[in-house]
N, CA, C and O atoms as a CHARMM CRD file, in Angstrom:
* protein
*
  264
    1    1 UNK  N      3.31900  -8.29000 -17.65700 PROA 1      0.00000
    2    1 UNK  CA     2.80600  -9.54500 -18.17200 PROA 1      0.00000
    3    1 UNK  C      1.28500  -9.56900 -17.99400 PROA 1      0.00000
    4    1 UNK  O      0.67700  -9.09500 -17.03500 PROA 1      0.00000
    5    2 UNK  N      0.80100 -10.14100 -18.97500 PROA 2      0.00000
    6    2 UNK  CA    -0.66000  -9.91600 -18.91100 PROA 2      0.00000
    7    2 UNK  C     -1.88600 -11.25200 -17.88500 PROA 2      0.00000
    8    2 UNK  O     -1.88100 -12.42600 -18.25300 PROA 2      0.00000
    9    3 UNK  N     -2.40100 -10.99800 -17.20400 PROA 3      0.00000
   10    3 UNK  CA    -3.42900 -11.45800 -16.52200 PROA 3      0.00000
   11    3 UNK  C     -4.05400 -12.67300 -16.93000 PROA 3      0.00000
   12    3 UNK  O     -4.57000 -12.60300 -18.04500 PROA 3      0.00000
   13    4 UNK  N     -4.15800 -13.80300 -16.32200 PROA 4      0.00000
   14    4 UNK  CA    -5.58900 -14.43000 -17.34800 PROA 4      0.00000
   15    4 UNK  C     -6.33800 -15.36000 -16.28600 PROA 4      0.00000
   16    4 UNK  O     -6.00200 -16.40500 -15.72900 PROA 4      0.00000
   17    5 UNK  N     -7.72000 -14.40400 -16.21500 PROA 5      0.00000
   18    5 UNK  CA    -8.40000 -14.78800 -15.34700 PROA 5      0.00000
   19    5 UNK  C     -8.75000 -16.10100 -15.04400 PROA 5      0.00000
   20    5 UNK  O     -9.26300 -16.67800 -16.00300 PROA 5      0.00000
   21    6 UNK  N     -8.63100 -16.85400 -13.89500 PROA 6      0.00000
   22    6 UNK  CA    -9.25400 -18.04300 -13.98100 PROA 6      0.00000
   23    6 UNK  C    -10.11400 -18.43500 -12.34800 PROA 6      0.00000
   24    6 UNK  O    -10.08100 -17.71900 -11.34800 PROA 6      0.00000
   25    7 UNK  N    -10.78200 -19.66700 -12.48300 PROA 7      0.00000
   26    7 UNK  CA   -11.90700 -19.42100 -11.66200 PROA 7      0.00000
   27    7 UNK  C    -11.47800 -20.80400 -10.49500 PROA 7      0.00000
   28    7 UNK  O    -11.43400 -22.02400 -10.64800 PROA 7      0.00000
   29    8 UNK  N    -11.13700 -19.64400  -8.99700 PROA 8      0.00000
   30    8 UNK  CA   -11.00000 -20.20900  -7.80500 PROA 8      0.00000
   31    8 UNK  C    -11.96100 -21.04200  -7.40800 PROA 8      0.00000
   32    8 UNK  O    -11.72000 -22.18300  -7.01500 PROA 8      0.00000
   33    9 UNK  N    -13.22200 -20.49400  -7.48600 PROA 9      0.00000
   34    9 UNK  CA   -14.58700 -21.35800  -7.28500 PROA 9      0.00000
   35    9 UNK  C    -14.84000 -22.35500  -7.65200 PROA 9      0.00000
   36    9 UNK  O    -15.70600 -22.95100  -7.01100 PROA 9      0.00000
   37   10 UNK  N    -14.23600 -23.04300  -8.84300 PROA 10     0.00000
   38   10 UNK  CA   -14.49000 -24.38000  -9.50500 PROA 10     0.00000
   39   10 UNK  C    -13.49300 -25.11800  -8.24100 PROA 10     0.00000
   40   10 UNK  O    -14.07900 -26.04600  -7.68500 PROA 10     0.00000
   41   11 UNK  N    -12.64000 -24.94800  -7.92500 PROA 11     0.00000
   42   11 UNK  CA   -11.71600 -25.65900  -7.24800 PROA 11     0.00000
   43   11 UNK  C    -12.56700 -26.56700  -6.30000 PROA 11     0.00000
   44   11 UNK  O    -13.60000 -26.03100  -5.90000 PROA 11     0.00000
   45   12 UNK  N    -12.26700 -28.15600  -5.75800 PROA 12     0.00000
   46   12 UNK  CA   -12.91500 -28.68800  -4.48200 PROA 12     0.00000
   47   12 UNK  C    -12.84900 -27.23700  -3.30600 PROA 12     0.00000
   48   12 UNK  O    -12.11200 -26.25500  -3.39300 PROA 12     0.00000
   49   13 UNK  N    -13.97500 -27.57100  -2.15800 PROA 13     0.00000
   50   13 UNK  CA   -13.73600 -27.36900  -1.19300 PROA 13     0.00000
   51   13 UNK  C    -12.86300 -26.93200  -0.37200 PROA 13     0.00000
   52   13 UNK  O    -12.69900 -25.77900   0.02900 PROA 13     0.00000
   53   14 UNK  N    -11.70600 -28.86300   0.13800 PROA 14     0.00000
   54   14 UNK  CA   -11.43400 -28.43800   0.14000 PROA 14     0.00000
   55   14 UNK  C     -9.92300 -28.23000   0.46300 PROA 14     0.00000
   56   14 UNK  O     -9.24300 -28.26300   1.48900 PROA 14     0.00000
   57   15 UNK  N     -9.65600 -27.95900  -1.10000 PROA 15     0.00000
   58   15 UNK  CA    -8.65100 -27.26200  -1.50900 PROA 15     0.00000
   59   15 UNK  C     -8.65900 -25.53600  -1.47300 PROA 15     0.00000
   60   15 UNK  O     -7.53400 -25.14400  -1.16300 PROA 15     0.00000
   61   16 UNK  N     -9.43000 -24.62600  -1.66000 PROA 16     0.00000
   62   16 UNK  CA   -10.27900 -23.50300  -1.43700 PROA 16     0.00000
   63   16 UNK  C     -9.35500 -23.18500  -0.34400 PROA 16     0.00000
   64   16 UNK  O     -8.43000 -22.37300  -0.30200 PROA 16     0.00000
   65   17 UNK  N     -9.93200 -24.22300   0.76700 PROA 17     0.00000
   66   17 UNK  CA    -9.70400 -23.73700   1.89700 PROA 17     0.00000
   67   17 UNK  C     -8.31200 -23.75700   2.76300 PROA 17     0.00000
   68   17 UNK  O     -8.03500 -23.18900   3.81900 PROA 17     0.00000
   69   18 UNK  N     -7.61200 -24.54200   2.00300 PROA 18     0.00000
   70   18 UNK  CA    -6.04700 -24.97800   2.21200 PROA 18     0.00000
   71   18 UNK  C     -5.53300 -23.59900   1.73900 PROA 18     0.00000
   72   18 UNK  O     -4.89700 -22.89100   2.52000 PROA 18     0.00000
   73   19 UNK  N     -5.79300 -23.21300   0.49400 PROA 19     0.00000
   74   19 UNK  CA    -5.18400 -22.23600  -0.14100 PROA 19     0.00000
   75   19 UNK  C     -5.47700 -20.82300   0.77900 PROA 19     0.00000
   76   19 UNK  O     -4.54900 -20.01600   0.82400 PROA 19     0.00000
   77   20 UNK  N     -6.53900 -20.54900   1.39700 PROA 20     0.00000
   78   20 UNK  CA    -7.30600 -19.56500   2.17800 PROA 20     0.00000
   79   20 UNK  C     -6.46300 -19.59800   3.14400 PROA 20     0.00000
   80   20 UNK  O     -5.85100 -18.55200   3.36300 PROA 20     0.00000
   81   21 UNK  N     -6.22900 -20.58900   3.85500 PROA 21     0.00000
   82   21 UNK  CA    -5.33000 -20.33500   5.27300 PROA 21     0.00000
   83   21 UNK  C     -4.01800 -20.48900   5.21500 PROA 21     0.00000
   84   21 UNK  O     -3.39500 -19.87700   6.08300 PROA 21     0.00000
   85   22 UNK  N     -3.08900 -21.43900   4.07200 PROA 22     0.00000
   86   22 UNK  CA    -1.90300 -21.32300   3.95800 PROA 22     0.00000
   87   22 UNK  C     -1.52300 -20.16100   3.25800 PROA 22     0.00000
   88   22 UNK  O     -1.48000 -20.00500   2.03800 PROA 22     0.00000
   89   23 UNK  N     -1.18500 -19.16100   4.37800 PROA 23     0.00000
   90   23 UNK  CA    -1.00400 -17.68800   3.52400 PROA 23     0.00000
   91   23 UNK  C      0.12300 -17.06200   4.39900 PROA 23     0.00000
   92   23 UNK  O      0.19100 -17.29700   5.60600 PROA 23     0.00000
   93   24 UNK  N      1.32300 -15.96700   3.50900 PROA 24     0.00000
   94   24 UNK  CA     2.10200 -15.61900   4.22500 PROA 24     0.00000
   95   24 UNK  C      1.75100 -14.43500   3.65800 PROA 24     0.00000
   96   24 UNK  O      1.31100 -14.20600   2.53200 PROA 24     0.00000
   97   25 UNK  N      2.18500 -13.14000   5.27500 PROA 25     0.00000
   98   25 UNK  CA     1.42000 -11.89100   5.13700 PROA 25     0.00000
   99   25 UNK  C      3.33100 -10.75400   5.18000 PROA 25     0.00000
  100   25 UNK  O      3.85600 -10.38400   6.23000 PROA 25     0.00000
  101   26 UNK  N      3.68600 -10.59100   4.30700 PROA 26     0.00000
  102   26 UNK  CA     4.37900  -9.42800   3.80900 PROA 26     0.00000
  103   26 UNK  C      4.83400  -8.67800   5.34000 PROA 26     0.00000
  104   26 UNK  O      5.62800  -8.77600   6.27600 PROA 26     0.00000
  105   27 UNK  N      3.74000  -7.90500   4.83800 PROA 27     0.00000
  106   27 UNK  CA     3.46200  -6.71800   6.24700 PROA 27     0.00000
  107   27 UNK  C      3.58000  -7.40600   7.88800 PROA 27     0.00000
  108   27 UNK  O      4.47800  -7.34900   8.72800 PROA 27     0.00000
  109   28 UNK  N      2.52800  -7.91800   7.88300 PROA 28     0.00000
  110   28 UNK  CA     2.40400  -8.73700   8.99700 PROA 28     0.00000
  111   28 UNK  C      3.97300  -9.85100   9.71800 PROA 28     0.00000
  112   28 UNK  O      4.40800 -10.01100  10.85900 PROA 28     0.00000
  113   29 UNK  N      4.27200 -10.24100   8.73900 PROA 29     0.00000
  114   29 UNK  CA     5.49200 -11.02900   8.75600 PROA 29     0.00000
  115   29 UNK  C      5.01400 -12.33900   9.73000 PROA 29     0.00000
  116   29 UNK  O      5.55800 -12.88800  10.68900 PROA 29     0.00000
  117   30 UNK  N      3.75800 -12.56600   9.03100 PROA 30     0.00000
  118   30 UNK  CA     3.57100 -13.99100   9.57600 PROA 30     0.00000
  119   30 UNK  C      2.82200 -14.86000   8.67300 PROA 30     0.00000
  120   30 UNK  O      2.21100 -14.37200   7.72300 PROA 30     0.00000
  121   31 UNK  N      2.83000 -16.57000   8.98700 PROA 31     0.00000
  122   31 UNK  CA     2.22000 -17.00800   8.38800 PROA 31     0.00000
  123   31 UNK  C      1.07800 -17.86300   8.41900 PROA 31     0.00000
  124   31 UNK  O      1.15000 -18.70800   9.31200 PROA 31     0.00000
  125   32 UNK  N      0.37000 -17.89200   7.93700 PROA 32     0.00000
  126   32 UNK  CA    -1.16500 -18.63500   7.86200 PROA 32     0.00000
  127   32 UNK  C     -2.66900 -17.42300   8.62500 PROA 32     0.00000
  128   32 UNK  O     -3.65500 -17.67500   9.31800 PROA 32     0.00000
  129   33 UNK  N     -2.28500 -16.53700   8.20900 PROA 33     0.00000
  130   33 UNK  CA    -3.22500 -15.92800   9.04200 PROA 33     0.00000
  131   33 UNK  C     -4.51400 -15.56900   8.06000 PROA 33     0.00000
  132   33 UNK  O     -5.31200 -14.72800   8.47500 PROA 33     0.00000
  133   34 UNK  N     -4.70200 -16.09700   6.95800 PROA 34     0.00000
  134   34 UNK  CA    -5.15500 -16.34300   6.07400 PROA 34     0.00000
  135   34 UNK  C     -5.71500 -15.10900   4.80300 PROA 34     0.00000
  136   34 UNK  O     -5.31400 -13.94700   4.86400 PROA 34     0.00000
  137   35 UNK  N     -6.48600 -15.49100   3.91600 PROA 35     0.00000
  138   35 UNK  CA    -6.87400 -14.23100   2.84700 PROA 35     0.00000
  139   35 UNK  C     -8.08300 -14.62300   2.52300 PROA 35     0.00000
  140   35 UNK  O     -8.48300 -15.76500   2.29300 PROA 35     0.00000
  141   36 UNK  N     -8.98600 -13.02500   2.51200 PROA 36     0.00000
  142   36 UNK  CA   -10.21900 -13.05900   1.99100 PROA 36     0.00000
  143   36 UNK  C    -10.09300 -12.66700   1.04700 PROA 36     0.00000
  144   36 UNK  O     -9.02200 -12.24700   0.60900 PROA 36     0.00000
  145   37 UNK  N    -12.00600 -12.70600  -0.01900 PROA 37     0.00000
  146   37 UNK  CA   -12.16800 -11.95000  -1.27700 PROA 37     0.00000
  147   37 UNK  C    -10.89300 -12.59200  -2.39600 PROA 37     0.00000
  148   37 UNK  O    -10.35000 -11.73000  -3.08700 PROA 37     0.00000
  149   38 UNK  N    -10.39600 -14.10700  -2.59100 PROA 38     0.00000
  150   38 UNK  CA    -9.77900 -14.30000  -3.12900 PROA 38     0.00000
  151   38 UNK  C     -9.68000 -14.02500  -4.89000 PROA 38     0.00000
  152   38 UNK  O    -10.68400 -13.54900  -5.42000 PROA 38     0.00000
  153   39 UNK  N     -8.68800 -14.27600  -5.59900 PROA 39     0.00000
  154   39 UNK  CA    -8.68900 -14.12900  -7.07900 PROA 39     0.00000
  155   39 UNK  C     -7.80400 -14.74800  -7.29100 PROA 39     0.00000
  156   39 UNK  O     -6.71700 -14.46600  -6.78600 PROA 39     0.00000
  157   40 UNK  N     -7.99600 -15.97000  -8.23700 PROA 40     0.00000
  158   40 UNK  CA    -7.02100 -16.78600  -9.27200 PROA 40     0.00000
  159   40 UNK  C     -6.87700 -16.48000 -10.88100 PROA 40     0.00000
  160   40 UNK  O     -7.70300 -16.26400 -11.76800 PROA 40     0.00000
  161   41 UNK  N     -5.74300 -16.54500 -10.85000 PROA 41     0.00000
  162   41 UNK  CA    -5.02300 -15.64600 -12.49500 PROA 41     0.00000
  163   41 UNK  C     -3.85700 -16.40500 -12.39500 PROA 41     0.00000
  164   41 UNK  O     -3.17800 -16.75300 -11.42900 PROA 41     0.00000
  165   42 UNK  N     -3.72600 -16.67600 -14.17700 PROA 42     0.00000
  166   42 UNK  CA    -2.06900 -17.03200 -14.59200 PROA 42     0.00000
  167   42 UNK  C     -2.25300 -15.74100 -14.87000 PROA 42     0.00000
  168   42 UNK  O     -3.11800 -14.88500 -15.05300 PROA 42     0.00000
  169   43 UNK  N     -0.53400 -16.03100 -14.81200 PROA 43     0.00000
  170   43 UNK  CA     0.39400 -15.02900 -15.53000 PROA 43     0.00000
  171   43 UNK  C      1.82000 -15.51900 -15.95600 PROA 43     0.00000
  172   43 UNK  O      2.92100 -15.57700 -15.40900 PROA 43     0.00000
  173   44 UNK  N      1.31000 -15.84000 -17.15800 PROA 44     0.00000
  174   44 UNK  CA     2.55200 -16.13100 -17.86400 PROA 44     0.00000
  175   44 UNK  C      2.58100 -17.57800 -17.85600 PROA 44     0.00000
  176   44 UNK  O      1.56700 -18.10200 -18.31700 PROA 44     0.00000
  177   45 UNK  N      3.71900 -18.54100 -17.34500 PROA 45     0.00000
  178   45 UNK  CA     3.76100 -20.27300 -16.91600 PROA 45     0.00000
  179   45 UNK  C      3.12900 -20.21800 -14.88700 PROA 45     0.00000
  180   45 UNK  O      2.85000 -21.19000 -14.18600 PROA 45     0.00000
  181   46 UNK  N      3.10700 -19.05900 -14.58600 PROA 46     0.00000
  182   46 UNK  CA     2.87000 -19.17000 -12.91000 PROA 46     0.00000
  183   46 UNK  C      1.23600 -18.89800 -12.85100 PROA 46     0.00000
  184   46 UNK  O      0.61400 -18.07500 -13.52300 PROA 46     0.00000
  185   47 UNK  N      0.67000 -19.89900 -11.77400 PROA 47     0.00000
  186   47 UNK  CA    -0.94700 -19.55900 -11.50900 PROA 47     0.00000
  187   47 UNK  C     -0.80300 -19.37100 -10.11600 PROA 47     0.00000
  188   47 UNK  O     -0.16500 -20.05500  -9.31600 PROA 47     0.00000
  189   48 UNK  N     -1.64800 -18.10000  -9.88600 PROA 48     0.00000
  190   48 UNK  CA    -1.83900 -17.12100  -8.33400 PROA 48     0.00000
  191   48 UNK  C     -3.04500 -17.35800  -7.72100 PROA 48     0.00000
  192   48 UNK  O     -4.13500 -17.65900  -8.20700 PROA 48     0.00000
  193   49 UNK  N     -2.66500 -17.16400  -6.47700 PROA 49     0.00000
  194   49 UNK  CA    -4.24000 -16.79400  -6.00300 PROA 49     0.00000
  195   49 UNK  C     -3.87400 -15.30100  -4.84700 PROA 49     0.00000
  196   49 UNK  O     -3.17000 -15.23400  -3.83900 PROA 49     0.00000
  197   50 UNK  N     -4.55800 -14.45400  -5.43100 PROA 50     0.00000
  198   50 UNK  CA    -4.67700 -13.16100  -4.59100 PROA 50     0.00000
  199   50 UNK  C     -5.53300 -12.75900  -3.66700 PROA 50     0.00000
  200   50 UNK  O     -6.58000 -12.40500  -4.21000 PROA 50     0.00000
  201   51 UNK  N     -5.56200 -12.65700  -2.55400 PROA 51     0.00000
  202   51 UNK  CA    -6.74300 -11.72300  -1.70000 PROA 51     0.00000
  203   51 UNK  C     -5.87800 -10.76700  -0.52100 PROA 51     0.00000
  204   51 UNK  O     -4.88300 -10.08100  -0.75200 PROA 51     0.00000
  205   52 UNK  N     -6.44400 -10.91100   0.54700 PROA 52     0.00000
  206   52 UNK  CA    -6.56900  -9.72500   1.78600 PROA 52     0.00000
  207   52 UNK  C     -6.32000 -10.56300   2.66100 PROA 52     0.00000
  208   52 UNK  O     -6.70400 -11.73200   2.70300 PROA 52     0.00000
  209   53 UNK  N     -5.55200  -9.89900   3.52500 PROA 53     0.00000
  210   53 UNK  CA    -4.77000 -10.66500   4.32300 PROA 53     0.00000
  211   53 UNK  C     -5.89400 -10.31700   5.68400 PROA 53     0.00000
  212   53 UNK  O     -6.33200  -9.20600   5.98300 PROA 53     0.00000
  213   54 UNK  N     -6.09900 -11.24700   6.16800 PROA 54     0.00000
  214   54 UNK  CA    -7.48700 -11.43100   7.34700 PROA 54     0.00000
  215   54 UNK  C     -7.10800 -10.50600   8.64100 PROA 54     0.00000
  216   54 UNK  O     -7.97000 -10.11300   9.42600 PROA 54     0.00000
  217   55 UNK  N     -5.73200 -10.20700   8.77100 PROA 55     0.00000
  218   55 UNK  CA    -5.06800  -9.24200   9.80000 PROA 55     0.00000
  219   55 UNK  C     -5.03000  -8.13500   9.49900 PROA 55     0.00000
  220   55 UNK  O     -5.38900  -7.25800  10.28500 PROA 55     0.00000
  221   56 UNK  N     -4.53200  -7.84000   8.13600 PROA 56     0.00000
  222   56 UNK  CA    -4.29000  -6.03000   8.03800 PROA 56     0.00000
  223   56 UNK  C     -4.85200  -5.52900   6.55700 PROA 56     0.00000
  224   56 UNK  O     -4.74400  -4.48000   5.92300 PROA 56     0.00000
  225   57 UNK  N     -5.67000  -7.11900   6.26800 PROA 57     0.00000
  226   57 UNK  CA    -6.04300  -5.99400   5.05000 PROA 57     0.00000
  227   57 UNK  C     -4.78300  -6.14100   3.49700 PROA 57     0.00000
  228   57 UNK  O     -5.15300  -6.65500   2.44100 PROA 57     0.00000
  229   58 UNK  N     -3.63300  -5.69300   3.66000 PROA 58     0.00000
  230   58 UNK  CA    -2.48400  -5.87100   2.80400 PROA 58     0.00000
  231   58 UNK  C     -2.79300  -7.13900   1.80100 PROA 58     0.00000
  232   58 UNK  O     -2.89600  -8.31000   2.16600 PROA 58     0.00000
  233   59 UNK  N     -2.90200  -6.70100   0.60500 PROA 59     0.00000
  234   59 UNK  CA    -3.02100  -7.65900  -0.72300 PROA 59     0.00000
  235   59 UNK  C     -1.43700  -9.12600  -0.24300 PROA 59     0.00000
  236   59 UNK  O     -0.29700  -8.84900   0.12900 PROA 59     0.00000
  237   60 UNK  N     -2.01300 -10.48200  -0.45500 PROA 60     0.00000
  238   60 UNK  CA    -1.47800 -11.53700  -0.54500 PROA 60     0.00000
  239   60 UNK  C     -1.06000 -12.19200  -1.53700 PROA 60     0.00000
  240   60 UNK  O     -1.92800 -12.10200  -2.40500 PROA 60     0.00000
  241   61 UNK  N     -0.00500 -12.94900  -1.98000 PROA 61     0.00000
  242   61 UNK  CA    -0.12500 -13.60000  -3.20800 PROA 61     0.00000
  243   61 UNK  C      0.09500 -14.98800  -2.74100 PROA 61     0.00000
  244   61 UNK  O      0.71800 -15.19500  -1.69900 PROA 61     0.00000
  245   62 UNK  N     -0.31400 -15.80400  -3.35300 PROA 62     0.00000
  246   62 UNK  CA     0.07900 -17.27500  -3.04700 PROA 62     0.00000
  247   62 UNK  C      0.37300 -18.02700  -4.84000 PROA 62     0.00000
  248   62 UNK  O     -0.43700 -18.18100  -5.75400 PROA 62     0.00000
  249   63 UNK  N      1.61300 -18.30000  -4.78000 PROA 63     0.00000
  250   63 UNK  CA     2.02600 -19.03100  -6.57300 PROA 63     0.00000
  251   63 UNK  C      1.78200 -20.69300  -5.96400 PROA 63     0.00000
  252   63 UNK  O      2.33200 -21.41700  -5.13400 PROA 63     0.00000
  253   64 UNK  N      0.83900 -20.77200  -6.73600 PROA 64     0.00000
  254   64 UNK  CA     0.73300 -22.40100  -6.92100 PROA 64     0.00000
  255   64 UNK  C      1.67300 -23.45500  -7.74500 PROA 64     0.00000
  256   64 UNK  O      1.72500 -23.42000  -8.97400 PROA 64     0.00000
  257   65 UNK  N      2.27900 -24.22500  -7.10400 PROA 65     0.00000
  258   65 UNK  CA     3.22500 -24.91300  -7.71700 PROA 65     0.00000
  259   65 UNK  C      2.18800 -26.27900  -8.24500 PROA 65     0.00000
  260   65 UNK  O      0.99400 -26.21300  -7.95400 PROA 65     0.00000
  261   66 UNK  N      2.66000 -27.38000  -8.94900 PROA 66     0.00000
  262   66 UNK  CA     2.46400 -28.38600  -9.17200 PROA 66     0.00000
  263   66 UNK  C      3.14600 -29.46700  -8.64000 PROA 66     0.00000
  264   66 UNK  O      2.83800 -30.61300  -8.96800 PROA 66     0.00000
């Protein structure tokens, strides 16, 4: 499914920052330990926000609901 970039930075503050620390880490098997270097993209009807998990590094996803 194809990508479509959209821009985390417009977001308030802070919301930014809710999204930054409410993060669950895969690898790690924990949660809130937060993500850097973020990226927001739909894909498809679902909008993401991707970064790095602040512990190991390991790519994060977070699906934003409404």
């Amino acid at each position: 499914m194809e990508r479509t970039k959209r821009d985390f930075f417009s977001r308030p503050a802070a919301e930014q920052q809710e999204f930054l620390t409410q993060t669950w880490c895969d690898k790690c098997q924990q949660p809130d330990l937060g993500m850097t270097d973020p990226t927001e993209y739909a894909e498809g009807e679902k909008v993401l926000i991707e970064g790095k998990c602040c512990r190991c590094g390991e790519v994060v996803a977070t699906e934003l609901i409404d």
